[in-house]
C-alpha positions as CSV (number, residue, x, y, z in Angstrom):
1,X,0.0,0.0,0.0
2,X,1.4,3.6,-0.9
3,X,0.7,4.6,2.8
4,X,3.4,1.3,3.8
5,X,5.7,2.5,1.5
6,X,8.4,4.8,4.1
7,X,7.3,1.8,6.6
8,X,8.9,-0.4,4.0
9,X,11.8,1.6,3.3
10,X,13.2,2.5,6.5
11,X,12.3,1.4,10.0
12,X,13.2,0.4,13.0
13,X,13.3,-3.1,14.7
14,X,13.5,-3.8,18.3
15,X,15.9,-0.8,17.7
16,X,18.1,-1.9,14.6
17,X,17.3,-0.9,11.4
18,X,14.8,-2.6,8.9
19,X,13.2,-2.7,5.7
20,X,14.9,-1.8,2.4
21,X,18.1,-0.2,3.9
22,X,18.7,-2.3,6.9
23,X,18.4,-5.5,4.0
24,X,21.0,-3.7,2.3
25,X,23.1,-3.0,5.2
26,X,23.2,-6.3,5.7
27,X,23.6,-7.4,2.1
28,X,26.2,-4.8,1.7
29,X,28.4,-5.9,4.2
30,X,28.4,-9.7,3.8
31,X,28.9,-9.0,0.1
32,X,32.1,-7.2,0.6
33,X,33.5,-9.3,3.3
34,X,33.2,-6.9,6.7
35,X,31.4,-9.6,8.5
36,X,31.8,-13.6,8.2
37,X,29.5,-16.2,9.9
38,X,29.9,-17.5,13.1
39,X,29.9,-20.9,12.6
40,X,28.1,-22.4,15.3
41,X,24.8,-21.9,14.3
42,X,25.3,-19.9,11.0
43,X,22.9,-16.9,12.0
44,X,25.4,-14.9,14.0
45,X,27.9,-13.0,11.8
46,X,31.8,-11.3,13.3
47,X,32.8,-8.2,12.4
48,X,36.1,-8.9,10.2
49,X,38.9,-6.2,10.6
50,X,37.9,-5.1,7.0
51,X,34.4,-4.2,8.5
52,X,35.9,-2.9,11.4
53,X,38.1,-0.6,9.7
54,X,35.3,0.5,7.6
55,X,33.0,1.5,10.4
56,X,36.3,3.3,12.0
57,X,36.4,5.9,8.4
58,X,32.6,7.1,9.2
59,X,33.1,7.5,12.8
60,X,31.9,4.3,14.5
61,X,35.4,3.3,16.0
62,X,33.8,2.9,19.3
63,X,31.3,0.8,17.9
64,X,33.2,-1.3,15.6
65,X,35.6,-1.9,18.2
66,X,33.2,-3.8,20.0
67,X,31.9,-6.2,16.9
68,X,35.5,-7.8,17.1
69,X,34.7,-9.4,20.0
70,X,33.5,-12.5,18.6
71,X,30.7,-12.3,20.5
72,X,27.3,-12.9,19.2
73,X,26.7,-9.0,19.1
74,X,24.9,-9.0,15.7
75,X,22.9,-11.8,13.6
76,X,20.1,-12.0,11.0
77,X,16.5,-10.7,11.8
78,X,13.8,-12.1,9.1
79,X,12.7,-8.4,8.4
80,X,8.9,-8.6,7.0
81,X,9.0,-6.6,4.3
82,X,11.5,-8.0,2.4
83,X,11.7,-11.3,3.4
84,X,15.5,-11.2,3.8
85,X,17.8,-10.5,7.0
86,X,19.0,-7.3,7.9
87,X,21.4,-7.2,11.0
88,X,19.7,-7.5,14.7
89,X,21.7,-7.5,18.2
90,X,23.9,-4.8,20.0
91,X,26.2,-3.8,17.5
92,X,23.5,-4.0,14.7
93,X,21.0,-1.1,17.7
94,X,24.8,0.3,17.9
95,X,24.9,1.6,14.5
96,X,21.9,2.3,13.9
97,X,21.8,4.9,16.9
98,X,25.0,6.3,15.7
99,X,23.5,6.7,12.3
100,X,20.8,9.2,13.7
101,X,23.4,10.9,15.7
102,X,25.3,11.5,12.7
103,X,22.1,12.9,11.0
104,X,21.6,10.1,8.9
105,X,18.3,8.9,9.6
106,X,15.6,11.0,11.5
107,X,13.1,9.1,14.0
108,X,9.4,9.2,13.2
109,X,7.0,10.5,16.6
110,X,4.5,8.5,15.4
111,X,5.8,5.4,14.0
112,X,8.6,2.8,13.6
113,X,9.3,4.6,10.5
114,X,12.5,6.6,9.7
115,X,13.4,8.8,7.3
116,X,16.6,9.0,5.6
117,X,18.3,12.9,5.5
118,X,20.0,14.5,2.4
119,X,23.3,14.2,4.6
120,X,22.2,10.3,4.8
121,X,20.8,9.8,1.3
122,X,24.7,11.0,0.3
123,X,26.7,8.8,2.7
124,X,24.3,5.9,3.5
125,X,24.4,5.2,-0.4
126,X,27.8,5.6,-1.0
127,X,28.4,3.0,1.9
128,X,25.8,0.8,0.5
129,X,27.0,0.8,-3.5
């Protein structure tokens, strides 16, 4: 429905991000090696020191530093739009908090929706291409 379609796009999750851009979030960075599976029960992912690095060049250094761990600090959520993961757990809430500090993404008062900024339209994408 054309109402659904910001819900779609951008949301959040039990507070990580959803829809279109958290599935290509998560897409993104399995594609390009940051994360790898944990291999116990192939749903958690570790941030590799190529991820890590990455989130250190836009500002997450105290937040990547944390997804080397090993821990299981971020796995795949079924998101309901899609019907694909995007990344849940505390690194996964992590970065999406920082991306609304950064002015990224802008919380909606009255729903789980969030809109993505000019400032985040530029950087989110580049990220994500």
């Amino acid at each position: 429905a054309p109402a659904m379609r910001g819900l779609r796009h951008a949301r959040t999750c039990y507070g990580h991000l959803a829809g279109e851009l958290g599935v290509r979030l998560c897409q993104t960075f399995v594609r390009r090696n940051w994360v790898s599976a944990i291999e116990d029960d192939g749903y958690g992912f570790r941030l590799t020191q190529d991820g890590f690095v990455q989130l250190k060049q836009i500002g997450l250094a105290s937040v990547a530093k944390n997804g080397l761990t090993g821990k299981r600090i971020l796995y795949g959520c079924v998101d309901w739009s899609e019907r694909r993961d995007h990344f849940a757990g505390p690194l996964a809430v992590a970065m999406l908090d920082a991306f609304i500090e950064l002015g990224w993404l802008r919380r909606n008062d009255s729903s789980r929706e969030l809109t993505l900024t000019t400032d985040g339209h530029v950087e989110l994408m580049s990220l994500l291409s």
